[in-house]
Each structure stands twice: as C-alpha cells, then as structure tokens.
C-alpha positions in Angstrom: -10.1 0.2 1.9 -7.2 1.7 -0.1 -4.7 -1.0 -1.3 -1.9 0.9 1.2 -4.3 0.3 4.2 -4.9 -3.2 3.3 -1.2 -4.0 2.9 -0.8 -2.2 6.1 -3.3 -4.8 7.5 -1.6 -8.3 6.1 2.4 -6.6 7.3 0.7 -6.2 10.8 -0.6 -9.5 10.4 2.8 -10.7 9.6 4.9 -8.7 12.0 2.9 -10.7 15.0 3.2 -14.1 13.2 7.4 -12.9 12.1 8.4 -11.2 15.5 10.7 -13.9 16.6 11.2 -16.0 13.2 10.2 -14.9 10.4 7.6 -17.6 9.6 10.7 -20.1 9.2 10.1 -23.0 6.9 8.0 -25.5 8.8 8.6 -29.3 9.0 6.2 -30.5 11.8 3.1 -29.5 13.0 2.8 -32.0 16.0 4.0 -32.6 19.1 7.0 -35.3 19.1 6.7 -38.7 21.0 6.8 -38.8 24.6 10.6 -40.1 24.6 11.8 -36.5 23.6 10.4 -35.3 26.6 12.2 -37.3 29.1 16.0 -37.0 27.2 15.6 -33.2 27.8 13.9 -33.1 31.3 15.3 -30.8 33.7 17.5 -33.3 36.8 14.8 -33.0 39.9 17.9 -30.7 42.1 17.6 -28.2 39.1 13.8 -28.1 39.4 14.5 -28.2 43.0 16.6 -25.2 42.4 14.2 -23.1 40.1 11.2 -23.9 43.1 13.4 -22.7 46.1 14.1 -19.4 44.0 10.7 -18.8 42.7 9.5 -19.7 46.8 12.0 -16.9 47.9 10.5 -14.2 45.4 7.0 -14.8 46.0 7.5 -14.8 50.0 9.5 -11.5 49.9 8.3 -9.7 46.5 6.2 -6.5 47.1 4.2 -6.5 44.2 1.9 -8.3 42.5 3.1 -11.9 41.5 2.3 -13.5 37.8 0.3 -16.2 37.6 1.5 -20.1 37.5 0.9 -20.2 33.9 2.9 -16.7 32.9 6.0 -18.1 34.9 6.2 -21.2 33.5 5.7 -19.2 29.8 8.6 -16.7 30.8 10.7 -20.3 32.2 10.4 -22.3 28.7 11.4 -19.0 27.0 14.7 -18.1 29.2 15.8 -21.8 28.4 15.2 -21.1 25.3 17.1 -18.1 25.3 20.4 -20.4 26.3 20.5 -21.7 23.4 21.3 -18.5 21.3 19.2 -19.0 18.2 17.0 -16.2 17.4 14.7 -19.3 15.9 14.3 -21.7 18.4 10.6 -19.7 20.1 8.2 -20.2 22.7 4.4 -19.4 21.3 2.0 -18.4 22.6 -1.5 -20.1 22.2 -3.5 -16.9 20.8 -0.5 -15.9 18.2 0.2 -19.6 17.6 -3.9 -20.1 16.7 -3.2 -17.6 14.3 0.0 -18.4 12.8 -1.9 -21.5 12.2 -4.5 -19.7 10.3 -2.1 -17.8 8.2 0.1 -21.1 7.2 -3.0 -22.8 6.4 -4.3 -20.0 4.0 -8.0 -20.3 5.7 -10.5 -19.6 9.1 -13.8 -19.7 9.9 -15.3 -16.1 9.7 -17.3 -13.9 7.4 -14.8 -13.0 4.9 -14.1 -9.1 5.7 -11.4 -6.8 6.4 -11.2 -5.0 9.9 -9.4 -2.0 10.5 -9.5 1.4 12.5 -9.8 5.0 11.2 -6.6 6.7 12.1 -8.9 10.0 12.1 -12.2 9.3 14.1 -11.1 5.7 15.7 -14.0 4.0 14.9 -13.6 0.5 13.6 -14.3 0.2 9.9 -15.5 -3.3 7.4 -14.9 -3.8 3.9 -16.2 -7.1 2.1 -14.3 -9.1 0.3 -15.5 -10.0 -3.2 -18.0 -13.4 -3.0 -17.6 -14.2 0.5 -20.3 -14.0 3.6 -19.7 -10.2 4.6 -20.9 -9.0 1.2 -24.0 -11.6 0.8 -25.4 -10.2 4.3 -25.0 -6.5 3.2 -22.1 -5.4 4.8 -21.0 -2.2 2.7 -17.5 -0.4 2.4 -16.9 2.0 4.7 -19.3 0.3 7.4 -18.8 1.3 10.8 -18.8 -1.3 13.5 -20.4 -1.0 16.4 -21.1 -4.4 18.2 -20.5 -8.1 17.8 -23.4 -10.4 19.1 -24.3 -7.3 21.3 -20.9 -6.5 22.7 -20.3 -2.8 21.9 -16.8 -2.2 19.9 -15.0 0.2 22.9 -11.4 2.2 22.0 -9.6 0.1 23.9 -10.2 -2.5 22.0 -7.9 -3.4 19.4 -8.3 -5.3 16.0 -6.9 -8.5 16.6 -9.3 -8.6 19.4 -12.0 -7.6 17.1 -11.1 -9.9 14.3 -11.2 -12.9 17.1 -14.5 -11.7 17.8 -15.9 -11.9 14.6 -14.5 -15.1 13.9 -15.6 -19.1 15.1 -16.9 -22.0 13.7 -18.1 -22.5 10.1 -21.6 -22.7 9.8 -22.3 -20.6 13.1 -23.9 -17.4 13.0 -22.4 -13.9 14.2 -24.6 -10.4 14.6 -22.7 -7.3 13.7 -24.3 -3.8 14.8 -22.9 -1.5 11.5 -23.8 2.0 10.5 -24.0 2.3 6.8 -21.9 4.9 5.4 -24.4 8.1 5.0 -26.8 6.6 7.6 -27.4 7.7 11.1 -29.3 4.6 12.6 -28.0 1.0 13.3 -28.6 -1.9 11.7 -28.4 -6.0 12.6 -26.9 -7.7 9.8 -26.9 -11.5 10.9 -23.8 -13.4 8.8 -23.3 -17.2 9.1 -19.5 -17.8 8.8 -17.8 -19.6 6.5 -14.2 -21.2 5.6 -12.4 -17.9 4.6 -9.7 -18.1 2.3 -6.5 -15.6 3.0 -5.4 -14.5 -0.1 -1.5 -14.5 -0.5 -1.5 -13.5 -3.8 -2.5 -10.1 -5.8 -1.5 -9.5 -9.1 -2.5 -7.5 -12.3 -1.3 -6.2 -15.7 1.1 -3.0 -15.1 -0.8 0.2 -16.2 3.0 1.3 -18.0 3.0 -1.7 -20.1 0.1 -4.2 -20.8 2.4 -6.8 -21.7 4.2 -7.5 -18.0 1.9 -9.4 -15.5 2.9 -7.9 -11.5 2.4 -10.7 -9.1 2.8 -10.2 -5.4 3.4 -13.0 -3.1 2.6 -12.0 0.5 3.6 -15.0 2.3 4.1 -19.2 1.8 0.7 -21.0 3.2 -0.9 -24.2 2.0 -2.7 -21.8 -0.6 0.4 -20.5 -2.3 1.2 -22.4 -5.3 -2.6 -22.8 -6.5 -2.9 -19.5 -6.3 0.3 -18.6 -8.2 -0.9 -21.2 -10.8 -4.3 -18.9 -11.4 -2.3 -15.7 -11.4 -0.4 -16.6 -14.1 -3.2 -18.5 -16.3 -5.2 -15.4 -15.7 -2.3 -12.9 -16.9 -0.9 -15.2 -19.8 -5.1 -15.2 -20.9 -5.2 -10.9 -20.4 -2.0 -11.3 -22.8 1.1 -10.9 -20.1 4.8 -12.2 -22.0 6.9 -11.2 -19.1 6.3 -11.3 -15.3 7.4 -9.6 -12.0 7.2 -11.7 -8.8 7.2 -9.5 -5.9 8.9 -10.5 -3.0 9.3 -7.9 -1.0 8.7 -8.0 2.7 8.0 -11.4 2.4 8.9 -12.9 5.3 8.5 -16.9 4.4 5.8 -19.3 5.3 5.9 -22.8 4.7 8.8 -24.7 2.8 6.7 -27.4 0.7 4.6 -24.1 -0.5 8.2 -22.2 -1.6 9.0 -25.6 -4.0 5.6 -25.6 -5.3 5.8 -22.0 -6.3 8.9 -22.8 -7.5 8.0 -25.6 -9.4 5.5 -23.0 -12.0 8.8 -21.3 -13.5 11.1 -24.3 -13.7 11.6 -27.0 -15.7 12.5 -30.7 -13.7 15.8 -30.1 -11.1 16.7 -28.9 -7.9 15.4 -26.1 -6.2 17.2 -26.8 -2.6 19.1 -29.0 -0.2 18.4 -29.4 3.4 20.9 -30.7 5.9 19.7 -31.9 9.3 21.1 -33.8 12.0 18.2 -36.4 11.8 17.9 -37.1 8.0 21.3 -36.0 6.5 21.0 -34.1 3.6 17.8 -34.2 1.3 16.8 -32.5 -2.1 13.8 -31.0 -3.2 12.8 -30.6 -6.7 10.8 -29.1 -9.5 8.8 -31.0 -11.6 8.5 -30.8 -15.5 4.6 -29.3 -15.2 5.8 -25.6 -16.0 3.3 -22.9 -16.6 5.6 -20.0 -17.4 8.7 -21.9 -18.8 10.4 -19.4 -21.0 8.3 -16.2 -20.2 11.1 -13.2 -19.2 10.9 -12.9 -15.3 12.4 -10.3 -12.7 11.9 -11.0 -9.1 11.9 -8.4 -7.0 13.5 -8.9 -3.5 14.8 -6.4 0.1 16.0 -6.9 3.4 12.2 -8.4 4.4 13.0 -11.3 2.0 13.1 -14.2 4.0 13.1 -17.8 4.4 10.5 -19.7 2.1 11.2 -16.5 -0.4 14.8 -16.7 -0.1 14.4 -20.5 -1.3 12.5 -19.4 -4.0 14.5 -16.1 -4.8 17.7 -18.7 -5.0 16.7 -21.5 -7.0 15.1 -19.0 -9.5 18.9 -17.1 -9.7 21.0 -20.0 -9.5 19.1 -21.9 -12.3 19.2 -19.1 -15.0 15.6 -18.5 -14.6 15.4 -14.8 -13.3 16.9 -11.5 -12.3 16.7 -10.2 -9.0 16.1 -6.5 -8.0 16.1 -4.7 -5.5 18.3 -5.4 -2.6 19.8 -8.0 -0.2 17.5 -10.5 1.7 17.8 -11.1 5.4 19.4 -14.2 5.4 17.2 -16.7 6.9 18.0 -19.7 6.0 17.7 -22.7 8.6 14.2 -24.9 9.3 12.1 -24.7 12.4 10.0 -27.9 13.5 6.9 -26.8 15.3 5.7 -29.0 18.3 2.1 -28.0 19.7 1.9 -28.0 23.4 -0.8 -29.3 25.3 -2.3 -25.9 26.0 -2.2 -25.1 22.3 1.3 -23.3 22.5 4.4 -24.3 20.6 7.5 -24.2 20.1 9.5 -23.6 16.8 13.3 -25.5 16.8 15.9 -25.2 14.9 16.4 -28.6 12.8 17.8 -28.2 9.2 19.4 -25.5 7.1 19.3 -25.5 3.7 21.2 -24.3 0.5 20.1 -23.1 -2.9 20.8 -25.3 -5.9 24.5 -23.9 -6.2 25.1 -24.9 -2.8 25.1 -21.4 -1.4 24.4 -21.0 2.4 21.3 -18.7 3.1 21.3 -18.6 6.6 23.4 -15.0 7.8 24.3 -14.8 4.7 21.1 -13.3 2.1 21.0 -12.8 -1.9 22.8 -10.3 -3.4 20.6 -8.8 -6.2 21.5 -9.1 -9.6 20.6 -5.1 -10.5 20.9 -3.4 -6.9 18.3 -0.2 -6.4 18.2 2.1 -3.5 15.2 3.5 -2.5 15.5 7.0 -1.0 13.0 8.5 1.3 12.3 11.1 -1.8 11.0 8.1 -4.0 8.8 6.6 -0.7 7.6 10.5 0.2 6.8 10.5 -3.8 5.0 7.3 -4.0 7.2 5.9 -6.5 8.1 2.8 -6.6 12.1 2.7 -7.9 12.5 -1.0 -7.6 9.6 -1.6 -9.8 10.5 1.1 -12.2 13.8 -0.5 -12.8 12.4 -3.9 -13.9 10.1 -2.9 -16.1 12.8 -0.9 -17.6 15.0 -4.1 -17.7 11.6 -6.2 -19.2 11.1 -3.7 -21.6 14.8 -3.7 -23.0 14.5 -7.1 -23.0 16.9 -7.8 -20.4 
C-alpha cells in the first residue's frame, strides 16, 4: 500500500473518531457516580410530555417507526443539541469501541491494513512489519475473499471488514486470500494479537540528511514513547534539526500532548486548564529532555486541533520552535467522557485551557510564525510547499 493510500486510511479513521469533536482532550473515561444522574433528570411532566408526543407519532405515523433504542439515541442527542456546544456528543457504542481503540494506541487483531481497490473493488491486505498478518503469510497486495467463511460482498464496507477481522487476543481468525499472481484460494489461519496503532512515522528527509521528519497522526496512550524512539533513532542516523508534522492532527488525549511536549522542553509549563470543578491547574514539562537544543519547525493547518494545538502553543510561546504552515482550528476546551451502560458515551464540555502565555485556544487557533499557502498547483504537483519552506528555514539556520 502506497504511503498516500495508507494516510488516506488513518484520516478516514480519524474523520469517524473527529466528526463531532475533534478527538478533544480527554479527562475521564468512566461513568460518574449515580448522584449526577438524578441532579439532571428530566421532571416526570416533561417525560410525561416527551411520551404523549412520541404516543401521538407512532399512532398516526405512516411509515415505518425507529426502534426504542434509535429514539432514545436521537432524544440524548437533541438535548444535547440545547446546549449549543459543538463538543458536548452523544456516541455511539460501535464508533465509541473504536475511538477507544485509537486513544489507547492498541486492539486485538492480526496486525494488517484493510482497504478497497478504487479500480476493481475488491478488498485488499498489506502486513505490517513483525506482527501476526506477516507470520501467517499474508502478502502485499492480497485479495480478500472471506473471514471464518463469510464471503467479503460489495456492499460491505471496511470498517465492517476490519471489525471482522478483529476479536480477542489469542483467538484464531481464517482469512480466504488470493495471492497476488495466483488464481486459487488459500486458508491462512492467524491467531490475533495485541496490535499496536502506530501514531508516529518519521525518517531522514531525502533533500537533506541532516533534518529528521516526524509525523504525529494523533495523541493516544502510545504517543510520547513513540516520539521518544523517533527521535533516538534520527539523532543515532545523524538528524541535528527536526520537523514535527502536525498537520491534520486532530488531538487525542491531553496527558499524551504534555508528554510529547515534555521531549523538547526543558522543566516549565506547557498549559493551564480552567474548569468549574477544580479551578485552574498547570501542567508541566519535566527536565528529561531528548532534543533540548536541536533546531525545530513544527508544521501546523486548519486540521490542527486540540491535543496538537497544546503542543503547537507551548512549543511557540516557550522559544522552542517555529511554526509553519497555517492557522489551527481553534479547539481549545476539554471533554470528560462518561461510558454508558450500553457501551455509548458521552463527551462534555469541562475545562478550557490556555498555552503558557495565557493565550485562549478555544475559537481562537495559532497564527503561524512563517505563513505558506498551498495552492491547488503545488497539491495537483505533489509538492509539498509547507515542507519545502522549513527545510529552507532549517537549512539557513533559522
């Protein structure tokens, strides 16, 4: 799988996990105490209410009515909609299962990515390095054809696929592939594993041996340990200057934001968050630096978001590096996520917080240090402008 297809794959993945909040920066994971329930429980005339209304539709509608379940869904998320924060969501259990997933950085599955071939439509595999897939035999460029017996149909789509394909660790799974060249069938049996979702790629730029590229796809549990290796592993291939990608990050978790933060900074602050419940509270960097002087761009756009907006800011306001590119969204207030009995959730507004120089992030964004439009020439061209301009500014030592 090209690099464009896979990136294609994780910014679908995000797009699902980002439609209503941009993977805000998370401060719970469970359901609060029972007490919260009953302070905000609707008066019994306004359920009252709700019940004669829904009686009158479902007597008198000519069509086919929703289920118990999707009303109740499509209730929590119009009183939701009163409060008019584009943050404060109703999940669903399937994208909620996975958001879980992502944040973690892990899932039990075979370790391969799934996608479907914009020419024929059949459903194509590709290993990834040291993980299940590639130790059964599953090749590049396989075509699948059934899971456990259940033939792959068009109408299927890949995130049903993928939840196919994926279970319990230590469980077994039976793909039907066609090897690439072949024209029979094989079984290749593949006992799952824990999977580890990369959010990190990175590499030594081909125009100049000396700048490590390191792009940060999201904030999950994995984050920081796997910015940590990036860099040892460029500062070993001989990288003295770094780019941190940012682009179309959308956020993730606000503990994994510090921590990243944390590996270009010496000891201070990298935010404040303000909430009704705890006042205002400080997070900072530690004194256990890996790159502590090397020169560093960061490049950000308007898909910069959140947890990359926290890093994005404390890296600015503290001196420590440029940003280029152009302004992030502005998305700067924390979600608590409750888990609901069914396995849905829902994300609420409870804190917004401020970069080191007090600066407001929510509505507002970062203004990039060194703006750079990117036309639809450079995009049809494959060039990538933004990129271009900071390895000029690294290489005049800017």
């Amino acid at each position: 799988m090209s690099d464009r297809a896979r990136n294609g794959l994780t910014v679908l993945l995000l797009i699902v996990l980002a439609s209503s909040a941009f993977l805000a920066g998370y401060l719970a994971n469970e359901l609060a105490d029972s007490s919260v329930g009953s302070r905000v429980a609707f008066a019994e005339e306004d359920m009252a209410l709700f019940n004669e209304a829904w009686g009158l539709v479902s007597g008198n509608f000519l069509g086919e009515l929703p289920g118990s379940r999707d009303v109740t869904y499509g209730a929590i998320r119009g009183s939701l909609a009163t409060l008019n924060d584009p943050y404060t969501v109703f999940i669903e259990p399937a994208a909620r299962e996975t958001e879980r997933e992502n944040l973690q950085g892990s899932f039990g599955g075979i370790g391969a990515y799934i996608s479907r071939s914009e020419e024929t439509g059949e459903v194509l595999l590709e290993p990834i390095p040291g993980n299940p897939a590639e130790a059964a035999g599953i090749l590049a460029g396989d075509v699948l054809l059934a899971v456990d017996g259940v033939p792959i149909t068009a109408d299927m789509s890949v995130p049903d696929i993928r939840d196919m394909v994926k279970g319990e660790q230590g469980t077994t799974v039976t793909l039907t592939v066609r090897h690439p060249g072949a024209t029979e069938p094989v079984d290749i049996s593949i006992v799952r594993a824990e999977i580890l979702l990369p959010s990190v790629s990175y590499r030594l730029l081909e125009e100049e041996s000396t700048i490590g590229y390191i792009q940060l796809s999201r904030f999950s549990g994995e984050s920081g340990g796997e910015i940590a290796d990036a860099l040892a592993q460029l500062q070993a291939q001989g990288a003295t200057k770094f780019v941190l990608d940012l682009r179309q990050n959308g956020g993730g978790l606000r503990d994994a934001a510090v921590d990243v933060a944390d590996h270009f900074l010496d000891e201070g602050l990298v935010l404040t968050v303000e909430s009704q419940q705890e006042g205002e509270r400080t997070y900072r960097s530690t004194d256990e630096t890996v790159a502590r002087d090397e020169p560093l761009v960061v490049l950000v756009d308007g898909g910069t978001a959140s947890a990359s907006e926290i890093v994005a800011g404390a890296l600015k306001d503290r001196g420590r590096a440029t940003l280029i590119g152009s302004k992030t969204f502005g998305k700067g207030s924390v979600q608590m996520v409750f888990d609901l009995s069914d396995g849905s959730s829902v994300h609420v507004t409870s804190a917004r917080w401020y970069t080191p120089n007090r600066t407001p992030l929510d509505q507002n964004g970062l203004e990039p240090d060194i703006p750079v439009e990117v036309t639809q020439e450079a995009i049809d061209s494959g060039r990538d402008p933004v990129l271009e301009r900071a390895v000029e500014f690294l290489q005049s030592g800017g």
